[in-house]
C-alpha positions in Angstrom: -7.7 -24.1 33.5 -4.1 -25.3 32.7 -2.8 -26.5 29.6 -1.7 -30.0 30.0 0.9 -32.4 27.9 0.5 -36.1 28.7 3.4 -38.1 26.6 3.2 -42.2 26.7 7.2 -42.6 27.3 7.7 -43.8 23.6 5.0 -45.8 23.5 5.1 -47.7 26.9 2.2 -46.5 28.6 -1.3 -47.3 26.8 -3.1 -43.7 27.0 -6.3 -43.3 24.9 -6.2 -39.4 23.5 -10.1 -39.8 22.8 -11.1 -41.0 26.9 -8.5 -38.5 28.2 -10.0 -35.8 25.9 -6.8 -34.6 25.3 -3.7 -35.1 22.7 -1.3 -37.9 23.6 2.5 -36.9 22.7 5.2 -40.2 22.2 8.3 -38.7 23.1 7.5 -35.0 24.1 11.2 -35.0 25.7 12.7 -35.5 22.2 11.4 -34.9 18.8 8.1 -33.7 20.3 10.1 -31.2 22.7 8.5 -28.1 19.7 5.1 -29.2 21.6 6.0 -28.2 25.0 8.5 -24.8 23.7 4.8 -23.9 21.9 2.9 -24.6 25.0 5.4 -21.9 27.0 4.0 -18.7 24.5 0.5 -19.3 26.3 -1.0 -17.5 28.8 -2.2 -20.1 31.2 -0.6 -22.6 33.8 1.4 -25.7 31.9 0.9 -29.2 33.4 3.3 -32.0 31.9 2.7 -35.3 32.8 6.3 -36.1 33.8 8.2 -35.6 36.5 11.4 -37.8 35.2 12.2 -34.8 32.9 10.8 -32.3 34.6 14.8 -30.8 35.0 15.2 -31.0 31.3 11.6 -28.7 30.9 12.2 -26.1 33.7 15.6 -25.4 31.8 14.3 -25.5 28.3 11.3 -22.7 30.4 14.1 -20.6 31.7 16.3 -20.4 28.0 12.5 -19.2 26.7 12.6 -15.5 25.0 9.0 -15.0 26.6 8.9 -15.3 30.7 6.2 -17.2 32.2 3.7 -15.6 33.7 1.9 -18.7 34.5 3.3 -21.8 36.6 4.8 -24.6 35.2 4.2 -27.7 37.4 4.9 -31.9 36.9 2.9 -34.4 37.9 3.9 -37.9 37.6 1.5 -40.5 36.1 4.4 -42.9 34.4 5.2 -44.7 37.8 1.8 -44.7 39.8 -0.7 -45.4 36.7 1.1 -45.8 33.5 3.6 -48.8 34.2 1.6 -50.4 36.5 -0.5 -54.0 35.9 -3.7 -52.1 35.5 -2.6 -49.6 33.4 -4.9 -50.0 31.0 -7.9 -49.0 33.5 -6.1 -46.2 34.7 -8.0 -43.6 33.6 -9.8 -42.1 36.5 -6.4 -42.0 38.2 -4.5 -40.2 35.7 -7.1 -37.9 35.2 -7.7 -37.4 39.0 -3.9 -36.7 39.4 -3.9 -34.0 36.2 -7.0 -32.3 38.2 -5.1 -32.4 41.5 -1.9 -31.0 39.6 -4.3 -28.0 38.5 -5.7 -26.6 41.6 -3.7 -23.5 43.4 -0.6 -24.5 45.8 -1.4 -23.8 49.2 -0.9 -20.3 51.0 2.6 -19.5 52.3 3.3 -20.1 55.9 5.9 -17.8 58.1 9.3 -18.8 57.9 12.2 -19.3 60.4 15.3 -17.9 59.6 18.8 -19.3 60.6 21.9 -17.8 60.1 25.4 -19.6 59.9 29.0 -18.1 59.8 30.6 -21.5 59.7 31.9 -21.5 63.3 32.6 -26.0 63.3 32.9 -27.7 66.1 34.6 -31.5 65.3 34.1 -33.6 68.0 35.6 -36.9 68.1 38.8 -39.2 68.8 41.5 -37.3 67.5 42.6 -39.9 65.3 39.4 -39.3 63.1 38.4 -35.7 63.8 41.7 -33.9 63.2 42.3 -35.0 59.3 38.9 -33.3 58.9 40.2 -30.2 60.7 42.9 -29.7 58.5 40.5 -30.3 55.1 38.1 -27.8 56.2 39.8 -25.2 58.0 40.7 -23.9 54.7 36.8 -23.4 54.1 35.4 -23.2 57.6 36.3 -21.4 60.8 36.8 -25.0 62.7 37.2 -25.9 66.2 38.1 -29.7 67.4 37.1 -31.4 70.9 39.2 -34.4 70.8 37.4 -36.8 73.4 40.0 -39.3 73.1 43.8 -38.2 72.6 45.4 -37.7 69.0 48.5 -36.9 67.7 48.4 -32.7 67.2 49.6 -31.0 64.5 52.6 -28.5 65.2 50.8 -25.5 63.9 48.4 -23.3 65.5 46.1 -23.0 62.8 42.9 -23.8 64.9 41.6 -24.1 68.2 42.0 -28.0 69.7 40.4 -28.8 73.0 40.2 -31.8 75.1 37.7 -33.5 77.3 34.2 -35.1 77.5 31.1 -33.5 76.5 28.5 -32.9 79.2 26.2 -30.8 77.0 25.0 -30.5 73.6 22.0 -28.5 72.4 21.2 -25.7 70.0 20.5 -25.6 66.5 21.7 -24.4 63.4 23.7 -20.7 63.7 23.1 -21.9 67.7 24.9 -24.8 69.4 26.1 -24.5 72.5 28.4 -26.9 73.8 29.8 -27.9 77.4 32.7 -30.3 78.3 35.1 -31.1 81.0 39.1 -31.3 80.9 39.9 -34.0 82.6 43.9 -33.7 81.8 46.2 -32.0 83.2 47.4 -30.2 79.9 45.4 -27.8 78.4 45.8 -27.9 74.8 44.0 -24.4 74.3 47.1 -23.1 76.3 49.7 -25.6 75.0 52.5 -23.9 72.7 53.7 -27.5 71.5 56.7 -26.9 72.2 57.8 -30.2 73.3 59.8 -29.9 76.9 57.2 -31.8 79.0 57.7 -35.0 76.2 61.9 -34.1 76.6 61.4 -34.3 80.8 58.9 -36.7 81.4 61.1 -39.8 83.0 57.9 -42.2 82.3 57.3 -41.4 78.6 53.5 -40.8 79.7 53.9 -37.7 77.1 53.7 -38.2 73.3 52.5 -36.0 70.1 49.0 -35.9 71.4 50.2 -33.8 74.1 48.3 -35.2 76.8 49.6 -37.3 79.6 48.4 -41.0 79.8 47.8 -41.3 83.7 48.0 -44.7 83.7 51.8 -44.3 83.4 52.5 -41.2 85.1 54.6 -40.5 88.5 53.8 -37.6 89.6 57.0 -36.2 89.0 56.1 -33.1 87.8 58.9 -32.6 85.8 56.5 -32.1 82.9 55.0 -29.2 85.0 58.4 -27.0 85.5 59.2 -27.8 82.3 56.1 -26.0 81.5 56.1 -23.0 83.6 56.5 -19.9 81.8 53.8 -21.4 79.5 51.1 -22.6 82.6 49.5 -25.5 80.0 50.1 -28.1 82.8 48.5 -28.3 86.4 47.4 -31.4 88.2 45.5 -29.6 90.4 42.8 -27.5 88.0 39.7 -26.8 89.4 37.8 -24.5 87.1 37.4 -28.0 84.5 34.0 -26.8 82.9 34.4 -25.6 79.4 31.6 -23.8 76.9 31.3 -22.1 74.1 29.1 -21.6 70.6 28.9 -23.2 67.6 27.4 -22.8 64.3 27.9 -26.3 63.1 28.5 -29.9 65.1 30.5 -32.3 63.0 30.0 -35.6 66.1 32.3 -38.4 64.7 31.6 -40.2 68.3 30.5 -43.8 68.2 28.0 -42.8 70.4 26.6 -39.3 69.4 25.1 -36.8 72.2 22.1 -36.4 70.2 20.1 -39.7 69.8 17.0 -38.2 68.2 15.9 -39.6 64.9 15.3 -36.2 63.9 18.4 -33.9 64.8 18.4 -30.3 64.6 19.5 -28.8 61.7 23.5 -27.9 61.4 24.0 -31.2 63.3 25.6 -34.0 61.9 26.9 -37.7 63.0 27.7 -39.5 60.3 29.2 -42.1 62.4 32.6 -44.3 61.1 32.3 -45.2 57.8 34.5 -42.4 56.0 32.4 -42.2 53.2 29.0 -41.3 55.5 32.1 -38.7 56.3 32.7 -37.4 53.5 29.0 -36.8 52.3 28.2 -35.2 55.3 31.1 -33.0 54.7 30.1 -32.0 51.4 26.8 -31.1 53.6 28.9 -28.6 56.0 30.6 -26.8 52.8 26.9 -25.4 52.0 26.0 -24.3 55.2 27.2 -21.1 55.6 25.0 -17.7 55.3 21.6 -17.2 55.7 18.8 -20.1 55.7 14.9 -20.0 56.2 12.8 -23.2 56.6 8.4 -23.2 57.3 7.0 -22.8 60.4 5.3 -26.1 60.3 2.8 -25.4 62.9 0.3 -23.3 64.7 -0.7 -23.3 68.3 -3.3 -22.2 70.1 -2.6 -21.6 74.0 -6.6 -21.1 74.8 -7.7 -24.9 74.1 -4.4 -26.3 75.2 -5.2 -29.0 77.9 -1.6 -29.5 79.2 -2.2 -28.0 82.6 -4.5 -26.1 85.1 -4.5 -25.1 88.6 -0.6 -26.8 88.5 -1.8 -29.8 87.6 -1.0 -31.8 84.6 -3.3 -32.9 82.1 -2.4 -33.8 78.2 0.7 -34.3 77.3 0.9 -36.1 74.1 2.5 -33.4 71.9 5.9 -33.1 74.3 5.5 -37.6 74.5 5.7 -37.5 71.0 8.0 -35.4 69.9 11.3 -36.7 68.9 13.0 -33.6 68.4 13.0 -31.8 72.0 11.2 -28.9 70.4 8.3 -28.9 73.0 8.5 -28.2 76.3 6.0 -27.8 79.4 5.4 -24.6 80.5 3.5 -23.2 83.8 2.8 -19.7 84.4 0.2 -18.7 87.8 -0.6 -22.5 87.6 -1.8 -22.5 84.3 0.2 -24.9 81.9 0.9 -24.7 78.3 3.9 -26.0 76.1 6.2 -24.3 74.2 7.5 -25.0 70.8 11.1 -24.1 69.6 10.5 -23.6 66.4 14.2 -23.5 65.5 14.3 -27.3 66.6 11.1 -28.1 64.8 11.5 -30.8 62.1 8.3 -30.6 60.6 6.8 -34.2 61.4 3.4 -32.6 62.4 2.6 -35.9 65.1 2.2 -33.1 67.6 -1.0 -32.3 65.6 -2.1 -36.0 65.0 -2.2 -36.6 68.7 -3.5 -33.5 70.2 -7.0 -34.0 71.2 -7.9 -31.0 71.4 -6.7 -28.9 68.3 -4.2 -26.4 70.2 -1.4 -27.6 68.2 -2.2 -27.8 64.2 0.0 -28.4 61.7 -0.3 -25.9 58.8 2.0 -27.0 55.9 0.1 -27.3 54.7 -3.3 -26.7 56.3 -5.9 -29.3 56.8 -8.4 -27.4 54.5 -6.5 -27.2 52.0 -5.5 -30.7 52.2 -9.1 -31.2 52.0 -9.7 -29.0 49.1 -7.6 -31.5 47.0 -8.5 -34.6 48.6 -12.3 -33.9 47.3 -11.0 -32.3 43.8 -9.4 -36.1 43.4 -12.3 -38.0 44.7 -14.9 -36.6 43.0 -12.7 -36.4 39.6 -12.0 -40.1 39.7 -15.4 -41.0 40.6 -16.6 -39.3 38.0 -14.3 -40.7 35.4 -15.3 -44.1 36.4 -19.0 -43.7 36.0 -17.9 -42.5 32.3 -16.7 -46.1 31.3 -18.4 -47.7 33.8 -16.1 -48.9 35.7 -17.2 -49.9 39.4 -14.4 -48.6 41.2 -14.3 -46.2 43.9 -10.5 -44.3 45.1 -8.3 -45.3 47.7 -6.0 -43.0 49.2 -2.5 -43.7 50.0 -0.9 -41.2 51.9 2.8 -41.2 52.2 5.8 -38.7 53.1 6.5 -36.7 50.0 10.3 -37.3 49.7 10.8 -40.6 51.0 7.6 -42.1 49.7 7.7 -40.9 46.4 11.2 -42.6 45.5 9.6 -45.6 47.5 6.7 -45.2 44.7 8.3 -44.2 41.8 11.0 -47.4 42.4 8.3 -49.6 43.1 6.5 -48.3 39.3 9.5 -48.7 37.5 10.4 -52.4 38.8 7.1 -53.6 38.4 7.0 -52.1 34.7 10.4 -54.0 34.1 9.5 -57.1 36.4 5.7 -57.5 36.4 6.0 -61.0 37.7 8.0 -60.2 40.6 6.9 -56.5 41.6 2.8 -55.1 42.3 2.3 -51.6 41.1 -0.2 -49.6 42.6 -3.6 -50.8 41.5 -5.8 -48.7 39.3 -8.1 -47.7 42.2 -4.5 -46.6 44.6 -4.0 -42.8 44.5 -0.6 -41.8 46.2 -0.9 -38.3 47.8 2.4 -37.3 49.5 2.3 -34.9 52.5 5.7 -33.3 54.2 6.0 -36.5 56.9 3.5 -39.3 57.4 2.8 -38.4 61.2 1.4 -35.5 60.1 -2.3 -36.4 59.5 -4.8 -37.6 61.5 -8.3 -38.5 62.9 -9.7 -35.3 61.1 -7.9 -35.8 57.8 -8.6 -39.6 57.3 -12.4 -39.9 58.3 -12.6 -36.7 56.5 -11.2 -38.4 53.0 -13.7 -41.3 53.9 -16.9 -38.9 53.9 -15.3 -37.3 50.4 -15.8 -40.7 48.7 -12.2 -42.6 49.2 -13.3 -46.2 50.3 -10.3 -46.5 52.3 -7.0 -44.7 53.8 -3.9 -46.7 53.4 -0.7 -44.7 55.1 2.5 -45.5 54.0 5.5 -45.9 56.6 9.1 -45.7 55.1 10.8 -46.9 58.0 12.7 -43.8 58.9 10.4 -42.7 61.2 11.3 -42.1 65.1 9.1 -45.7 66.9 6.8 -42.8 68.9 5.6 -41.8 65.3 4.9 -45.3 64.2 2.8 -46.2 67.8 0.9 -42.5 67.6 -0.6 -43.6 63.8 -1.3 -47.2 64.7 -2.9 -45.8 67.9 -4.7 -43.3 65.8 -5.8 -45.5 63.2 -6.7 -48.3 65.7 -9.4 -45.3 67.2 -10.4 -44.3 64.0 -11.3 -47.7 62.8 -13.0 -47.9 66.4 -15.1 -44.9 65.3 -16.1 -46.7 62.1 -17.2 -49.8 64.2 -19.4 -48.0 66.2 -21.5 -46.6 63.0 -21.4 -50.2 61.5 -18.9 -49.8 59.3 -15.7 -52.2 59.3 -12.0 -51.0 59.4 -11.2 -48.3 56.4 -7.3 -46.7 57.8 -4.8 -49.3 57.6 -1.0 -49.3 57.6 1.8 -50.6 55.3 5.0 -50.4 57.4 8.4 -51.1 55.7 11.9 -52.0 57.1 13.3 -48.8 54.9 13.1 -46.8 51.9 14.6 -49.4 50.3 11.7 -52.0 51.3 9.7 -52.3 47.8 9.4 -56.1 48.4 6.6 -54.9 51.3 5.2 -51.9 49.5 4.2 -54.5 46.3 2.7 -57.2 48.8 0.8 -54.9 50.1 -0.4 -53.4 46.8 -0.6 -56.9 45.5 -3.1 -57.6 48.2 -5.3 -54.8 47.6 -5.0 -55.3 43.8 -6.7 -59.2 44.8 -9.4 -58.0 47.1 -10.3 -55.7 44.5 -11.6 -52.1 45.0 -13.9 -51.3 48.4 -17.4 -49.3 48.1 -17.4 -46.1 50.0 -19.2 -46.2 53.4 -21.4 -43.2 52.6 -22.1 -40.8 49.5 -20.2 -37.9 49.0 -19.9 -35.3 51.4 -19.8 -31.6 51.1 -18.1 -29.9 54.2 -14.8 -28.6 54.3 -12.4 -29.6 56.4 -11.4 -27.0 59.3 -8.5 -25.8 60.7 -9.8 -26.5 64.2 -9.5 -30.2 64.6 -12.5 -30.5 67.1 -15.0 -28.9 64.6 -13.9 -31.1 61.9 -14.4 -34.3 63.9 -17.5 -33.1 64.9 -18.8 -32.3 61.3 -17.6 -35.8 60.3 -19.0 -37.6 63.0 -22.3 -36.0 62.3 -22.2 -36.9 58.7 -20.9 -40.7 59.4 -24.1 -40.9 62.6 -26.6 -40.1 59.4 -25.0 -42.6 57.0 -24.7 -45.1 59.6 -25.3 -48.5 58.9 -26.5 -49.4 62.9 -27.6 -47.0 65.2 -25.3 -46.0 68.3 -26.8 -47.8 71.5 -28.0 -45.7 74.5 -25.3 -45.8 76.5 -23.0 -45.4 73.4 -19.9 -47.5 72.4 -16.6 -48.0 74.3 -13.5 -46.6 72.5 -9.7 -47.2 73.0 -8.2 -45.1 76.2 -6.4 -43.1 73.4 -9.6 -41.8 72.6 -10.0 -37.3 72.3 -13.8 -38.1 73.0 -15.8 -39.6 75.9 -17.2 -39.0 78.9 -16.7 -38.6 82.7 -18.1 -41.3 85.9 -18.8 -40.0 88.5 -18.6 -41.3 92.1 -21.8 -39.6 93.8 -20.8 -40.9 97.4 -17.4 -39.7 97.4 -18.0 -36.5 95.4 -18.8 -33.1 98.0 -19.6 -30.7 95.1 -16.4 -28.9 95.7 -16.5 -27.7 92.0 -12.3 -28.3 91.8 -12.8 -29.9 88.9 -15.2 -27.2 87.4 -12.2 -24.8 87.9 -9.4 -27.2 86.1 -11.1 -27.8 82.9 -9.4 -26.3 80.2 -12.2 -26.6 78.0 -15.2 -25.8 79.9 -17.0 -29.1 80.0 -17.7 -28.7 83.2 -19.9 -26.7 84.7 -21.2 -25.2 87.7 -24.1 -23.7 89.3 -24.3 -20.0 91.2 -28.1 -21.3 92.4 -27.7 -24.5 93.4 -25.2 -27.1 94.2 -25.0 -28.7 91.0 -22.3 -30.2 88.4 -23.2 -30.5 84.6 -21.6 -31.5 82.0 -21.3 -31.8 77.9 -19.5 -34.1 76.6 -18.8 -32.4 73.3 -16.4 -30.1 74.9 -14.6 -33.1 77.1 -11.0 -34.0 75.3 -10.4 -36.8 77.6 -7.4 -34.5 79.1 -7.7 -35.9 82.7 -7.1 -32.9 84.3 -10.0 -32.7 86.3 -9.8 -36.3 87.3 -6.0 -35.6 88.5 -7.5 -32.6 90.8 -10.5 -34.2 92.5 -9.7 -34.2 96.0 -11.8 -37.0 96.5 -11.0 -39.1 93.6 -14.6 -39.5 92.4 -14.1 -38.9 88.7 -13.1 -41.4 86.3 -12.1 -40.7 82.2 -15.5 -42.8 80.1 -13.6 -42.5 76.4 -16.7 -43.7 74.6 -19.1 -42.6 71.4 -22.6 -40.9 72.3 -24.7 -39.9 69.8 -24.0 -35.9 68.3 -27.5 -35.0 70.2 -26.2 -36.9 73.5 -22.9 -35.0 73.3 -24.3 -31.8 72.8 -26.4 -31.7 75.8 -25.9 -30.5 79.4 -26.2 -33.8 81.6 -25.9 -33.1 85.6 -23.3 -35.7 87.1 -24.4 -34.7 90.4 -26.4 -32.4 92.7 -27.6 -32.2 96.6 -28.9 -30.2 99.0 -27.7 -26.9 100.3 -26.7 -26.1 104.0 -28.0 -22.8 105.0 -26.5 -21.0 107.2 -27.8 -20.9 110.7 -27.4 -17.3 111.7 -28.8 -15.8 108.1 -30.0 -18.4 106.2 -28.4 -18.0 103.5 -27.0 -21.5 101.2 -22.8 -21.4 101.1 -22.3 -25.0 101.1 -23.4 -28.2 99.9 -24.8 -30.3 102.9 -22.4 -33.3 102.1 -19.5 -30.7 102.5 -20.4 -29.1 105.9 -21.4 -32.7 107.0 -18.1 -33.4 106.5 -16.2 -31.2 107.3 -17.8 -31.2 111.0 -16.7 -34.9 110.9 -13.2 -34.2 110.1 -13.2 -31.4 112.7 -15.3 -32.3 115.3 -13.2 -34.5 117.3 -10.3 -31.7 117.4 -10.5 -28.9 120.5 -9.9 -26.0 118.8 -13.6 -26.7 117.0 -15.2 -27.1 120.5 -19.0 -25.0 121.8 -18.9 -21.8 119.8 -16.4 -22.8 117.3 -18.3 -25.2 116.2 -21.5 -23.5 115.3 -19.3 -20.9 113.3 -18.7 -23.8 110.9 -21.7 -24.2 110.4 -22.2 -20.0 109.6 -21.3 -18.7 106.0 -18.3 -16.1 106.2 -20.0 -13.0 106.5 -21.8 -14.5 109.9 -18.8 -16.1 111.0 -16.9 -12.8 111.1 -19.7 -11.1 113.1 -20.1 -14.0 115.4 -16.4 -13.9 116.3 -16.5 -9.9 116.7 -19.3 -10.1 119.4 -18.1 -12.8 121.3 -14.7 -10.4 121.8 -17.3 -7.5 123.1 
């Protein structure tokens, strides 16, 4: 266990020492600081219940004659319990946050490395991008691509080219750039000397030493003035241009990269100078060596992307906003392909992947799980001890952004309680690295741990294809929910911006009115898997025996988005060709080596479509629905018919609807006339031995 120091901001908070069971300091940043300095000569972990300070007590840690040899961690309770309306019954969740604040961090992850040696490329009007040139070319080895002409200085002091950009990808350490020149003067070549401006009869020529078309001749004075130099040709054919870049400073009004989430090293600050000038600031640190987490894990094997060169899922690449995941086909089996360099982190590659290939692992869903029961089980336990009826609800939120939504939100309803709703006593924020990030197997799996509810907070800065996957997500969830009986528990809070507390407190004011929900079953005590499919499956097994109404016969229609269902199957049209026993990625369908015959279990189906996409016949259809666990667990036969047997050997190759058909389709045509015909109706051993004897 960790020491902990819980201080009451000089009074402002109302924390009872005797219910908390520990002592409560009044100004442990000040005249109490001897407190924490005393705390620092102990052996175990420090917890101090503030994060506002928490600068002040890692430097006050660091100045200490004795190292630590135990963490020091902050955890803040002023904003999300302390200054809210309900303070005063905010026991359970300050004492649920202290336990969460104890338990060990999660377990590293791999790391990507990036490497930067400050090679800039500027790109931009000349006007804009080449006062930046000559401000960081002192600290940077810069570059400019002027897209639209400016006036260039005299000196050679950096490389200046010209054109329109045709490519831009890459990331930090790694950008790789392609554009046109589409004038007849080369500045890379140009000495600046000035002759073409002294000859040019039109004045097409000025400072920016390109030649404005629109006035031009075709004199070509400008070019013999420029002949021992070669800068000037009007007919150029090699016009493609590339080269590498560590860094991309776009100052475009419309930037090559339009993803919310650009790749690192990239930055388009757009006009306003002082968006220019932070971002600059930005560029000046990023030179040398750099490592970020590899956010996720994926697991080719239960990828349904693609089989037998069909494609099946492909909600990771939909969803991802960065460009980090492509499709990939190899011998007609398809997978994707992640560049983790382009990564961001978001994780809504894991939240819609229905069958678990890609997880997200920072961090991992178990240990996620791990604290989500630690703060459940600690608040519901504090609130039987003063008898308050209250169960937790869990707001998830991203852990930058929604934090400083959070803590602005605490600290303007503590100085305006009339205008502003803090978080209600029963709220418990839990921040994650990006909202998207969670999903199906995280929120029902909160619900079975004793939260009564799963509120996920949207910031606004999140790409629109992460805002539809959640609200997709959440809509099947709370489809689940109905099934068993049980009414909606995800919702979502979405706000214009970071800046959007006006939202954030109707929304808490809301739930502060309704008043705290009652769980929808007791306790659980699985853990939550890495493997997405087994933790569904454990949940939905717990919620079936909780249910409040049992699940009908033929089970309960979910939303087309669904990662679980069924298959329909048209008997008449379907031959038996087993194509779609081959395509499954996931082996939910099966075949028989005795007897025509296709089975199925549903509990392996992801809804991937795959196998509907490959039926020749176009006899399958997706049934996203919710059976019972028994109902999906067993081996159903879709279909089954007779064998032909051969009629030389007797021996079954074929179903009887096949052949049947395929004399049909074949009988009309010559080639399939007397003997031929009869072959068709041989399996391939026979045929081959017919056809040799009728040669003898």
């Amino acid at each position: 266990m960790s020491q902990k120091l819980v201080c009451n901001c000089n009074g402002t908070m109302p924390l009872d020492a005797k219910t908390m069971g520990i002592p409560i300091h009044n100004s442990l940043c000040r005249q109490e600081v001897g407190s924490f300095l005393k705390a620092l000569d102990g052996s175990d972990s420090l917890v101090v219940a503030c994060t506002q300070e928490s600068a002040l007590f890692a430097e006050l840690a660091d100045q200490a004659e004795k190292p630590l040899v135990a963490p020091l961690r902050f955890v803040n309770i002023r904003e999300v319990a302390g200054w809210t309306q309900e303070a005063k019954i905010s026991g359970p969740k300050i004492a649920a946050l202290l336990a969460l604040a104890d338990l060990p961090e999660a377990e590293p992850v791999p790391v990507i490395n990036y490497q930067s040696e400050g090679r800039l490329l500027i790109v931009g009007a000349g006007s804009q991008a080449l006062p930046w040139a000559e401000k960081l070319s002192q600290s940077l080895d810069v570059s400019v691509l002027c897209t639209e002409p400016g006036d260039l200085p005299l000196t050679r002091n950096y490389p200046i080219y010209s054109g329109v950009v045709t490519k831009l990808d890459g990331y930090l350490g790694k950008f790789s750039v392609d554009w046109d020149l589409q004038n007849p003067i080369d500045p890379e070549m140009c000495t600046r000397c000035g002759a073409c401006v002294e000859v040019c009869p039109e004045n097409a020529i000025d400072l920016s030493f390109q030649i404005d078309l629109s006035k031009c001749k075709s004199h070509r004075s400008c070019v013999t003035a420029c002949a021992s130099i070669g800068a000037i040709s009007f007919e150029r054919k090699d016009l493609e241009r590339n080269a590498e870049f560590d860094l991309i400073l776009d100052l475009r009004a419309d930037p090559k990269m339009r993803m919310s989430q650009t790749p690192q090293g990239y930055f388009a600050p757009g006009k306003d100078p002082l968006d220019q000038a932070l971002v600059v600031n930005q560029l000046l640190e990023m030179v040398g060596e750099f490592e970020k987490p590899k956010y996720f894990a994926y697991n080719e094997k239960v990828c349904a992307h693609g089989r037998n060169g069909k494609v099946g899922c492909n909600s990771c690449i939909d969803v991802c906003s960065t460009g980090a995941i492509s499709s990939l086909f190899k011998s007609g089996q398809g997978s994707v392909e992640v560049n983790p360099n382009l990564c961001m982190g978001c994780g809504a590659c894991a939240t819609v992947c229905p069958s678990g290939a890609m997880r997200y692992n920072y961090p991992s869903v178990p240990h996620q799980g791990k604290e989500l029961k630690t703060i459940a089980s600690v608040f519901t336990a504090e609130a039987k001890k003063i008898h308050q009826a209250m169960a937790p609800s869990l707001l998830l939120h991203t852990l930058k952004v929604g934090t400083q939504m959070i803590d602005g939100l605490g600290r303007v309803a503590h100085l305006k309680p009339k205008q502003y709703e803090g978080l209600p006593a029963f709220v418990i924020p839990y921040g994650i690295e990006h909202i998207a990030s969670t999903g199906l197997d995280l929120w029902l799996g909160a619900l079975t741990y004793g939260f009564a509810e799963v509120v996920l907070l949207c910031s606004g800065d999140e790409d629109p294809a992460y805002r539809a996957a959640l609200e997709e997500q959440a809509h099947l969830a709370n489809a689940i929910l109905n099934a068993y009986g049980f009414d909606d528990r995800i919702r979502l809070v979405l706000t214009d911006s970071a800046e959007d507390l006006q939202t954030v407190s109707k929304a808490m004011g809301e739930l502060r009115q309704r008043g705290s929900l009652t769980p929808i079953c007791p306790p659980s005590s699985f853990g939550l898997s890495n493997q997405k499919r087994e933790t569904v499956e454990a949940v939905l097994e717990y919620l079936q025996k909780q249910a409040k109404t049992p699940l009908p016969e033929a089970g309960v229609v979910l939303p087309k988005s669904s990662l679980l269902g069924g298959l329909l199957i048209n008997k008449e049209a379907c031959t038996l060709c087993m194509s779609c026993v081959s395509s499954c990625p996931e082996g939910a369908l099966l075949d028989n080596p005795d007897e025509p015959k296709l089975s199925f279990i549903e509990k392996q189906c992801v809804q991937c479509g795959i196998c509907v996409q490959t039926c020749p016949e176009h006899a399958l259809t997706l049934d996203p629905r919710l059976q019972t666990v028994e109902q999906r667990k067993q081996k159903v036969t879709l279909n089954e018919t007779l064998a032909f047997h051969c009629i030389s050997c007797g021996k079954p190759f074929g179903t009887l609807k096949m052949v049947d058909l395929m004399l049909s389709k074949l009988g009309a045509h010559e080639a399939f006339a007397g003997a031929a015909m009869d072959r068709l109706k041989m399996c391939s051993d026979c045929r081959v031995v017919d056809m040799v004897k009728k040669e003898i």
